[in-house]
Backbone bond lengths (Angstrom), bond angles and torsions (degrees), N, CA, C in turn:
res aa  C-N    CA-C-N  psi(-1)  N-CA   C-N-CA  omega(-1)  CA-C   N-CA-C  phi
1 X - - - 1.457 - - 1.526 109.26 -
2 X 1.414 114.70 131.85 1.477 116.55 -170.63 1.781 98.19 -83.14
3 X 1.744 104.88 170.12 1.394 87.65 -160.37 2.087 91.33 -107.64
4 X 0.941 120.24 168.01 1.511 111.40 -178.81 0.962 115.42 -74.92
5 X 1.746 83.79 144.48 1.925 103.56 -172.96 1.625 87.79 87.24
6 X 1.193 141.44 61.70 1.920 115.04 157.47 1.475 74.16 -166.44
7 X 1.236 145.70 57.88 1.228 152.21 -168.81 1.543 89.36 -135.22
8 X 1.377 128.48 143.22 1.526 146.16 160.89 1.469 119.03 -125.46
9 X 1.468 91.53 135.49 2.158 96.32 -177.84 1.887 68.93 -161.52
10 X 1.541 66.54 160.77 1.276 86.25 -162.04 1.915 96.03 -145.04
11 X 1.716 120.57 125.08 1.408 98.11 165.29 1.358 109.48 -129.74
12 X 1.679 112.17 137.21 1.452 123.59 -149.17 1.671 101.20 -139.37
13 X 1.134 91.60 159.67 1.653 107.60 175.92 1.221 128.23 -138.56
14 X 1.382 116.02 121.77 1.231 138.79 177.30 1.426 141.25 -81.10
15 X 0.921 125.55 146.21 1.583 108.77 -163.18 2.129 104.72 -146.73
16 X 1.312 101.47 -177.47 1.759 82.42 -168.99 1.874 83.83 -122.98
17 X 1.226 101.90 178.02 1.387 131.35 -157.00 1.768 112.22 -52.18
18 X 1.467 100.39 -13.60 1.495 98.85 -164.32 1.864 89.70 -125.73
19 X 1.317 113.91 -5.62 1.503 121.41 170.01 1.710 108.93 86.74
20 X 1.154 105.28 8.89 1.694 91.55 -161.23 1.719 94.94 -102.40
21 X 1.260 125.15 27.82 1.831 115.72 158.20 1.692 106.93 -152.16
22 X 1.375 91.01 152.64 1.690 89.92 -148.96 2.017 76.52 -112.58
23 X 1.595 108.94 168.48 1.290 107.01 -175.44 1.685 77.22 -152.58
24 X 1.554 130.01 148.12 1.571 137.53 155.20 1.336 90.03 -131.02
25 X 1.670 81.60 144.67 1.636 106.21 165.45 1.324 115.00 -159.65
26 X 1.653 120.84 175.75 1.679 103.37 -170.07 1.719 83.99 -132.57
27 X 1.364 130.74 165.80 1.226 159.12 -172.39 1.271 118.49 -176.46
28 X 1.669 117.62 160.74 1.114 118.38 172.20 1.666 122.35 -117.61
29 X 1.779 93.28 25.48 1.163 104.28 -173.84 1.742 112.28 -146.29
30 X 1.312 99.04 66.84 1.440 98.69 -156.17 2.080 127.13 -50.47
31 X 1.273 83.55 -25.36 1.653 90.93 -160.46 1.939 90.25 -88.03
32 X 1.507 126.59 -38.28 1.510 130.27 163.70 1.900 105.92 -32.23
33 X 1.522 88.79 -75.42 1.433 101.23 173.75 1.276 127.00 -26.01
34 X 1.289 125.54 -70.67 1.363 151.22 151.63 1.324 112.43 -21.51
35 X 1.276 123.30 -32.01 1.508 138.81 -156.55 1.684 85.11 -104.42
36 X 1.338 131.07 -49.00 1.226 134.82 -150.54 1.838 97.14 -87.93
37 X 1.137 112.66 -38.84 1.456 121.24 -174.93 1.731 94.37 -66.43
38 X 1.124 129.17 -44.51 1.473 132.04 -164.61 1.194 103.86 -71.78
39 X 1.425 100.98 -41.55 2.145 105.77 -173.44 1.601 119.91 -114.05
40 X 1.519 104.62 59.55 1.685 92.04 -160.69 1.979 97.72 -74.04
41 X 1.285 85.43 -163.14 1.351 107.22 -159.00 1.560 106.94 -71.38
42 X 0.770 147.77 -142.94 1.811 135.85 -176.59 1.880 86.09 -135.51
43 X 1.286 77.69 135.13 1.908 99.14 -172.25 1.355 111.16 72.62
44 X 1.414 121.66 20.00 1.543 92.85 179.96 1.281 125.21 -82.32
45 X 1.680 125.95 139.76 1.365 135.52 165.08 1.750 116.41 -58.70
46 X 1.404 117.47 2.19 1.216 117.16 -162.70 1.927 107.78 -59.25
47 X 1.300 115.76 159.79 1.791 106.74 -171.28 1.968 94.75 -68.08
48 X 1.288 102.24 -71.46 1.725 90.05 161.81 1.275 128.66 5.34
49 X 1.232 84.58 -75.84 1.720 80.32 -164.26 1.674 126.53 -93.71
50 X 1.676 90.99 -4.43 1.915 103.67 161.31 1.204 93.88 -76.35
51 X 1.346 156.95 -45.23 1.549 151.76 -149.60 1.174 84.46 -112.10
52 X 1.485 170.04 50.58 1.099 149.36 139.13 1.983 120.55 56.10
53 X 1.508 96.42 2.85 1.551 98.25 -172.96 1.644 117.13 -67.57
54 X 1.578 108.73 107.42 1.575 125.33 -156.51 1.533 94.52 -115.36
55 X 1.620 130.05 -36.70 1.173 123.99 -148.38 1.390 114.82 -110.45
56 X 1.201 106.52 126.63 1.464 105.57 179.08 1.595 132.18 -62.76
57 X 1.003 170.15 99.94 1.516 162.26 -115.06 1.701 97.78 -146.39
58 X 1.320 123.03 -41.22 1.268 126.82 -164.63 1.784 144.29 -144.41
59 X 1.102 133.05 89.69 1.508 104.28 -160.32 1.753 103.02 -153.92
60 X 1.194 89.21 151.54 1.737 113.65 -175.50 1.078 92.94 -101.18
61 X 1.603 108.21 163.24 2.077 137.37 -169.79 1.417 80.02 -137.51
62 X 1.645 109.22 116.37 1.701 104.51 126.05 1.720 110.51 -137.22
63 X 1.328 89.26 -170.15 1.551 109.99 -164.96 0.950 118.72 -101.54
64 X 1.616 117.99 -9.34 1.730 117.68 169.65 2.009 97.39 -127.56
65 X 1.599 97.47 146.99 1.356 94.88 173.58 1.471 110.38 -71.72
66 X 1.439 128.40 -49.51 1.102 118.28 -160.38 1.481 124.29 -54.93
67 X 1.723 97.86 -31.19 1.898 91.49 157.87 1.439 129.27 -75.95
68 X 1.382 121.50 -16.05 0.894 110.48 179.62 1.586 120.80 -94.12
69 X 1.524 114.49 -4.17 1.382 127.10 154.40 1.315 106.23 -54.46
70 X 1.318 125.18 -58.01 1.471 136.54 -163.60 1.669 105.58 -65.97
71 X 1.297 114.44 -38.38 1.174 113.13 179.41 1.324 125.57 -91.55
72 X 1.600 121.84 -13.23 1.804 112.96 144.14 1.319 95.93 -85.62
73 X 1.047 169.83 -33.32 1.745 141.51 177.21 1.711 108.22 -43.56
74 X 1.897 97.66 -44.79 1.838 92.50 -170.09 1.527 99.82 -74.54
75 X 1.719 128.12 -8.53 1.478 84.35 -177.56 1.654 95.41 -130.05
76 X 1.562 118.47 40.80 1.313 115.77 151.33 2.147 102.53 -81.90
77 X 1.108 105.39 -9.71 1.254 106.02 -164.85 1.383 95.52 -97.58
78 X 1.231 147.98 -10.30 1.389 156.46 -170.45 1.647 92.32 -56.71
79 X 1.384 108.29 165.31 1.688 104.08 141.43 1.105 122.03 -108.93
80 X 1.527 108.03 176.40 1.301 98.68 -159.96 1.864 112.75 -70.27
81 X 1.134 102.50 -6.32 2.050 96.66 175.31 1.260 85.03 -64.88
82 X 2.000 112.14 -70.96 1.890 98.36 -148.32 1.547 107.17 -41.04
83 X 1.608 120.56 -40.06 1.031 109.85 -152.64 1.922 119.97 -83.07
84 X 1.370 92.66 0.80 1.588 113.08 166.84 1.405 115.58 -87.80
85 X 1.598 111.02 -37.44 1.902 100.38 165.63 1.304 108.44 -71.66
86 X 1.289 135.25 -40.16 1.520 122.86 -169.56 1.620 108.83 -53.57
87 X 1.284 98.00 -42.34 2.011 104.87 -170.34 1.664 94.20 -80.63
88 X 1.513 115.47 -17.57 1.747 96.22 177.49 2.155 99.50 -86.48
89 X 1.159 113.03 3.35 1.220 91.23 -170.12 1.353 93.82 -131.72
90 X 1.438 122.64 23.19 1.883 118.16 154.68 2.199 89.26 -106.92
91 X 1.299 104.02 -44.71 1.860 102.61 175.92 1.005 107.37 -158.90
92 X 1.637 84.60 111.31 1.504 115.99 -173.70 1.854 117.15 -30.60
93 X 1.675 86.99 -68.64 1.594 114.28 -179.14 1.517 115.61 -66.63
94 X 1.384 114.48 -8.30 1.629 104.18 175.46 1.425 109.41 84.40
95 X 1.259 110.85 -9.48 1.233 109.18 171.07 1.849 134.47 -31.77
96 X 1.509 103.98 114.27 1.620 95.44 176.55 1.278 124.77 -72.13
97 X 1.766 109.21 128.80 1.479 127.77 -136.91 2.119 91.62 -107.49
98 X 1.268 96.55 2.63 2.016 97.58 -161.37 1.870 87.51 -60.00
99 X 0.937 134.26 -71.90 1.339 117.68 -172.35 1.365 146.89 -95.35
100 X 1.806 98.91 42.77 1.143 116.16 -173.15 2.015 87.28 -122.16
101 X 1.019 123.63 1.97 1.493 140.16 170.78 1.270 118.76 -81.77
């Protein structure tokens, strides 16, 4: 049992090759995740992997899930501007962040 506070989740957003569809989600294993979104399972219907969304653009660290549930719920609800300044003001350029993780 981990001891409190040394817990990781992480909620991040993804986007596909030409940038024009955004995907959030929360994990506590960001770079696994990332790995799992890129290689799903054969046939999957997942939104991922119908939109091709592989690249990471954006993502927060906390230490308890329940905020960080709360905090991809508040910004699946964003629109899509807010949710284009937030990712222009963690990277600027949109830059894909998968192997700098």
């Amino acid at each position: 049992m981990k001891t409190i506070g040394t817990h990781n989740y992480y909620v991040y957003i993804l986007t596909n090759k030409s940038k024009t569809v955004l995907y959030t989600g929360v994990t506590n294993n960001l770079k696994e995740r990332i790995h799992q979104h890129k290689n799903p399972l054969p046939f999957s219907k997942a939104f991922t992997t119908k939109y091709k969304c592989f690249f990471l653009i954006y993502y927060e660290h906390f230490n308890n899930i329940e905020i960080a549930i709360k905090r991809e719920k508040q910004i699946k609800g964003f629109s899509r501007i807010k949710k284009e300044q937030l990712i222009e003001a963690f990277n600027s350029n949109w830059g894909f962040l998968n192997d700098s993780i």
